[in-house]
C-alpha positions as CSV (number, residue, x, y, z in Angstrom):
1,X,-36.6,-64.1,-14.0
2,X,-35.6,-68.0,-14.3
3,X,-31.9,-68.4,-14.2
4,X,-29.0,-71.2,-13.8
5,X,-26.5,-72.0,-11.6
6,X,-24.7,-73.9,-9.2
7,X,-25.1,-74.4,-5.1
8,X,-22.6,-73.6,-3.2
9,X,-23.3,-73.8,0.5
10,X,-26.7,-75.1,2.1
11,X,-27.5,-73.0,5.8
12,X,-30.2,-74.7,7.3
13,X,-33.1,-73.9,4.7
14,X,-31.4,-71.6,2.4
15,X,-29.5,-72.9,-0.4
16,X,-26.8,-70.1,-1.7
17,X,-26.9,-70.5,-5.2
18,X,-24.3,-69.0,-7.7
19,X,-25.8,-67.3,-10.7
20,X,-24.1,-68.7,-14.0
21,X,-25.2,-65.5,-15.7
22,X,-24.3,-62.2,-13.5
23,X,-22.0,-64.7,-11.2
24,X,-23.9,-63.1,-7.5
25,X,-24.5,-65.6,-5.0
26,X,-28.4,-66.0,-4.3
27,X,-30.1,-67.4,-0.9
28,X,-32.6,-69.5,-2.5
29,X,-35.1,-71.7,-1.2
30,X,-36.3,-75.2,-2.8
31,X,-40.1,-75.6,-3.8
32,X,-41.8,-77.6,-2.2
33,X,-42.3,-80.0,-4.1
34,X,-39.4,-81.2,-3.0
35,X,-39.9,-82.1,-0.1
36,X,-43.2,-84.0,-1.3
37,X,-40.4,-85.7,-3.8
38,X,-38.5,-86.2,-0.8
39,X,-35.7,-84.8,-2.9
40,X,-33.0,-83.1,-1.0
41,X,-30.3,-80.4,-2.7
42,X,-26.9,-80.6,-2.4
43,X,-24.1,-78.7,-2.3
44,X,-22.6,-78.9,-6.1
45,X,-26.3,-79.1,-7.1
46,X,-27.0,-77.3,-10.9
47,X,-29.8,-75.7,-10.1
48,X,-33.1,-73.5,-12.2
49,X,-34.1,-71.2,-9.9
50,X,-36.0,-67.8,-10.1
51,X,-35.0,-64.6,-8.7
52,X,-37.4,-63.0,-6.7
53,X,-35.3,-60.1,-5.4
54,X,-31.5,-58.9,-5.8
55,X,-30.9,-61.4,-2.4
56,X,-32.8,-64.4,-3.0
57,X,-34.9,-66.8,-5.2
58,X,-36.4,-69.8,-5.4
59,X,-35.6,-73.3,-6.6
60,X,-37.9,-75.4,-8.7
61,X,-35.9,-77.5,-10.6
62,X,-32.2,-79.6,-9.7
63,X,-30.7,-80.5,-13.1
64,X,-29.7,-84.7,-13.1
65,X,-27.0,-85.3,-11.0
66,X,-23.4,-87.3,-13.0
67,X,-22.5,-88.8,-9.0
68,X,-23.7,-88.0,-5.5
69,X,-21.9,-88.5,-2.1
70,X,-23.5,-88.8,1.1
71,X,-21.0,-88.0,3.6
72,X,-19.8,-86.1,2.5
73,X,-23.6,-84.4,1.0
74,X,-22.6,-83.3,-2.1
75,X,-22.9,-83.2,-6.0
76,X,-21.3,-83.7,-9.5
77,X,-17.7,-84.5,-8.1
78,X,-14.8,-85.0,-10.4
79,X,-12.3,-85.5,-7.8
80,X,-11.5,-86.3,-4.0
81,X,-8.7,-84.8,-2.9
82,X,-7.8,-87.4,0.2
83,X,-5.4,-84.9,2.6
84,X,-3.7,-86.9,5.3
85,X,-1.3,-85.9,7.7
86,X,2.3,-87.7,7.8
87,X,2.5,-86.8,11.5
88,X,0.6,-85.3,14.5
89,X,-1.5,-87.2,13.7
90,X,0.3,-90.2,13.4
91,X,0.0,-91.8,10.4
92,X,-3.2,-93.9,9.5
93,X,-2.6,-96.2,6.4
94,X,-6.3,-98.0,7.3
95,X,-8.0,-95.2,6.9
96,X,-6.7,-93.5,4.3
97,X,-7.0,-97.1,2.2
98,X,-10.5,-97.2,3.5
99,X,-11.1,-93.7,1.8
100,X,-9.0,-94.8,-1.5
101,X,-11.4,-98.4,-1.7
102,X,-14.7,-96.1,-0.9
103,X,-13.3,-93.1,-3.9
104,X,-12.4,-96.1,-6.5
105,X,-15.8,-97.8,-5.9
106,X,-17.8,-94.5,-6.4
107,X,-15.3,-94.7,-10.1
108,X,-14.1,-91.2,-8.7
109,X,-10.7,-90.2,-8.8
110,X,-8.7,-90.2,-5.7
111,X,-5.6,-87.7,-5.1
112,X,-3.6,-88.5,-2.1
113,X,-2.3,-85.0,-0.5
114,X,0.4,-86.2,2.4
115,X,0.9,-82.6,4.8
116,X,2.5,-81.8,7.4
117,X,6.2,-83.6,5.7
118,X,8.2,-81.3,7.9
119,X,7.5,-83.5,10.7
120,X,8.8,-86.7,9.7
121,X,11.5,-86.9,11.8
122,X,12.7,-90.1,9.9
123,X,13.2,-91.6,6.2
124,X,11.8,-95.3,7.6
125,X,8.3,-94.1,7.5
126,X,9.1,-92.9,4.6
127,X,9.9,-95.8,2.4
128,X,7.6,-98.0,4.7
129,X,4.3,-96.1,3.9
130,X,4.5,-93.2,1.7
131,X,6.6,-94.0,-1.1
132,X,4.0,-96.8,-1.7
133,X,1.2,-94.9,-3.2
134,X,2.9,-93.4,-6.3
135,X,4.2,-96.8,-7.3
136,X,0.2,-98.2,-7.1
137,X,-0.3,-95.8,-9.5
138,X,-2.1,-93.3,-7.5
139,X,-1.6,-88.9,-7.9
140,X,0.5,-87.9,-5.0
141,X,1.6,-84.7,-3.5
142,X,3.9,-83.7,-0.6
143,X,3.6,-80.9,1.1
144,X,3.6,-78.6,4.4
145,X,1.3,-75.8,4.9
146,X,4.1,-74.4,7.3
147,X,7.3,-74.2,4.7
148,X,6.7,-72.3,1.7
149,X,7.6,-74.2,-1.3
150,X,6.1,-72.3,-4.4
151,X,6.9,-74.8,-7.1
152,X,5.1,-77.7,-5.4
153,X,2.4,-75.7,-4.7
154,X,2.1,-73.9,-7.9
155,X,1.6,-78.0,-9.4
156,X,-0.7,-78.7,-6.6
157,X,-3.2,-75.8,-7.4
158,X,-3.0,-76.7,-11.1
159,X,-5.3,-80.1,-9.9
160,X,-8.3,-77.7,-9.0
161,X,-8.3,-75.8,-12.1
162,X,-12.2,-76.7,-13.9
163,X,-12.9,-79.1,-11.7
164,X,-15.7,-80.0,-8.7
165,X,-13.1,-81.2,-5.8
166,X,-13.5,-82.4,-2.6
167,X,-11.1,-82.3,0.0
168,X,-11.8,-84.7,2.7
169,X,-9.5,-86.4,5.2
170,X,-8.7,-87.8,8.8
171,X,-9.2,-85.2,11.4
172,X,-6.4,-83.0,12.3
173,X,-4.4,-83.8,8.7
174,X,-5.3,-80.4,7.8
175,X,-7.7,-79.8,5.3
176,X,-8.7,-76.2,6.6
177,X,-4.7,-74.9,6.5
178,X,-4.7,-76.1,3.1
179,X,-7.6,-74.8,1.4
180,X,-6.5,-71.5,3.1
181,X,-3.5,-71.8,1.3
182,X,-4.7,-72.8,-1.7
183,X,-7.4,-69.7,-1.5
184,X,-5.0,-67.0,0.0
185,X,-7.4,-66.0,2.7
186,X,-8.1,-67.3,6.1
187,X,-11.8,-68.3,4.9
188,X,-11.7,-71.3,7.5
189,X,-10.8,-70.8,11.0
190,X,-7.9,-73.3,11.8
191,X,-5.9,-74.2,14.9
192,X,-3.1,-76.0,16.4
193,X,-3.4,-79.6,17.3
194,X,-4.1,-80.7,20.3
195,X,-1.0,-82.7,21.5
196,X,-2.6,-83.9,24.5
197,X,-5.6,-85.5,22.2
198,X,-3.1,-86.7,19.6
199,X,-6.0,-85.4,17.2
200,X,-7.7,-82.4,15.9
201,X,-10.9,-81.0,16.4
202,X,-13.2,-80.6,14.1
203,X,-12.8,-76.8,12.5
204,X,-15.4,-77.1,9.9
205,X,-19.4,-77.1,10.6
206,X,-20.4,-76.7,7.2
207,X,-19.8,-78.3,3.4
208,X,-19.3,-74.8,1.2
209,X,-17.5,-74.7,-2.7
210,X,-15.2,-72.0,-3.0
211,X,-13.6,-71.1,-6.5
212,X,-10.3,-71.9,-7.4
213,X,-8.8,-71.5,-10.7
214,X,-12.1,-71.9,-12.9
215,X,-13.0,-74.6,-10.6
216,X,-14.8,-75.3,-7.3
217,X,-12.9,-76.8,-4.2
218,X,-15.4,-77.7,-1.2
219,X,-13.8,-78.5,2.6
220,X,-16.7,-80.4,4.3
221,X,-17.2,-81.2,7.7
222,X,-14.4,-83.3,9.6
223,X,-15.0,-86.6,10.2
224,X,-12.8,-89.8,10.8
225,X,-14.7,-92.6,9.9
226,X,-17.6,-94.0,6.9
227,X,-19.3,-97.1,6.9
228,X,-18.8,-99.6,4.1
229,X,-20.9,-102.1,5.3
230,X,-23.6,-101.3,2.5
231,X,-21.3,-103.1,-0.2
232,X,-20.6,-106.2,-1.2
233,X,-17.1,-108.0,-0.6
234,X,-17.4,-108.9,-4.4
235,X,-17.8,-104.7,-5.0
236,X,-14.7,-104.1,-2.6
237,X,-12.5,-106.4,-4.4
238,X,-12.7,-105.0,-7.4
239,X,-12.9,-101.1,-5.7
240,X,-8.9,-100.5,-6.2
241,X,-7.9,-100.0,-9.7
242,X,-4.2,-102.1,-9.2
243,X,-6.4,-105.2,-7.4
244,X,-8.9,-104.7,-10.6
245,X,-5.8,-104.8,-13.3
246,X,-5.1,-108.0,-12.2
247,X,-8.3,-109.6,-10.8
248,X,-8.8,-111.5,-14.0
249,X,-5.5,-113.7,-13.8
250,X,-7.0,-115.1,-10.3
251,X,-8.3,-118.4,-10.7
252,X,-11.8,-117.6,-9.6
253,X,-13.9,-115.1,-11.4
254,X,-15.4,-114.0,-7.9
255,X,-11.8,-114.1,-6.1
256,X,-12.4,-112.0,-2.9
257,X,-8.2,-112.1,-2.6
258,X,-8.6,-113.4,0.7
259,X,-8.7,-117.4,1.3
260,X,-8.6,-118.5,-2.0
261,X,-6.3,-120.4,-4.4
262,X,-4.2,-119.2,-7.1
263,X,-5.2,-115.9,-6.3
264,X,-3.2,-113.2,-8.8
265,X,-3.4,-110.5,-5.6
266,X,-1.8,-112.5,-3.0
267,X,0.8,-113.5,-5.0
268,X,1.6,-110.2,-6.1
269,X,2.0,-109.2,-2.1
270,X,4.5,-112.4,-1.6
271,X,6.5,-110.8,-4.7
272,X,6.6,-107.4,-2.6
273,X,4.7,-105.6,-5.7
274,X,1.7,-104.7,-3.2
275,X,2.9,-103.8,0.1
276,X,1.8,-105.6,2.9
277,X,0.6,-103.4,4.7
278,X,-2.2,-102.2,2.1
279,X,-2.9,-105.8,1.8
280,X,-3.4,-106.3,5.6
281,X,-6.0,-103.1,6.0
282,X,-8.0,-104.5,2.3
283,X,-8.2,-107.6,5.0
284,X,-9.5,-105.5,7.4
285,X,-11.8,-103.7,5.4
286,X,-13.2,-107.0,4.1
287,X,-13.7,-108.7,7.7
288,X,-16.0,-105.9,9.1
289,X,-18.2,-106.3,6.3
């Protein structure tokens, strides 16, 4: 019997598929032909397959794909949910830009989640770093997985609700504690950070959708770091959608923002309307390419 629906966790060769129709979860395997194709499903996958018991199937067709990420491996994303811890770990505005310039360039949209606010121990960091990102123009929560605050968390949740998410995120910022929140259910084993590291470890092995309000919400597999070296400085400096607003009042069509005259950017870092520090990691970003 030839069905639809959606993958929803890959373990080693079995692809768990989620029936559309009946809505049971299927451990499928892909033709083949696949392989031969050297065509490789993904989580978020929409997926034919036929059911050749009430436990499994078989895949022999993966519907076109709108977007595809790579590391994260998965499929038909409408948002990435970018969870970063305002403390323990300290605070790391390079690589949470270097996620935001990576999310704009794929033309996905970013949502910054900032956890753990409860310990800030001052307002400096505050105004120095986080107040920043709502006045770019980017979707911004605050929240602590530790202090129950219903109404914040009642607009968070709304986010998920029919859409493919992806919660990603520097190590340790707690992307596990939240989706457990989010979900009600300890689905993701979690643990204290290690003060002596000044990091987490990693708590997730696997990338796996779980539903959420009509919608799908996948944790994937910790990681701290992604290479951008695949793209062009010409890509990057149009990758944020604030330095792309502006890029066509710099002199130069291909302004990189960097050394260059009469560039729109830099002026609009002198006049404080882009912070400095943002400006200083888009630097950084640019010199390792």
């Amino acid at each position: 019997m030839h069905q639809t629906g959606m993958i929803i966790r890959i373990v080693s060769e079995f692809c768990y598929v989620k029936n559309d129709t009946d809505h049971q979860i299927y451990a499928c395997k892909a033709k083949g032909l696949f392989r031969h194709q050297e065509i490789k499903p993904v989580v978020g996958d929409y997926v034919q397959f036929e059911i050749q018991n009430d436990k499994q199937g078989i895949i022999y067709q993966i519907e076109p794909r709108k977007n595809k990420l790579y590391r994260p491996r998965i499929a038909n994303v409408d948002q990435v949910v970018i969870i970063t811890a305002m403390a323990e770990p300290t605070f790391n505005s390079y690589l949470l830009n270097k996620y935001l310039a990576f999310i704009e360039y794929k033309n996905l949209k970013p949502v910054i989640v900032f956890t753990k606010k409860d310990l800030l121990k001052t307002d400096e960091l505050y105004q120095k770093y986080f107040n920043w990102y709502p006045k770019l123009g980017y979707e911004v929560y605050f929240i602590s997985n530790k202090k129950d605050d219903k109404k914040i968390w009642q607009q968070f949740e709304q986010l998920f609700q029919n859409k493919i998410s992806v919660l990603t995120g520097q190590t340790g910022s707690g992307k596990s504690s939240t989706l457990n929140t989010l979900l009600q259910a300890e689905i993701i084993k979690t643990q204290e950070i290690s003060k002596a590291l000044g990091r987490g470890k990693h708590t997730t092995t696997t990338s796996a959708l779980y539903e959420l309000l009509n919608g799908m919400v996948a944790d994937t597999p910790g990681f701290s770091t992604f290479d951008l070296r695949d793209y062009e400085k010409g890509e990057l400096a149009r990758s944020y959608h604030f330095f792309n607003q502006y890029a066509n009042e710099c002199k130069f069509r291909t302004c990189l923002h960097l050394h260059e005259p009469h560039c729109k950017i830099k002026a609009l870092v002198q006049a404080n309307i882009i912070p400095q520090f943002f400006y200083n990691d888009y630097v950084r970003i640019m010199q390792e390419q």
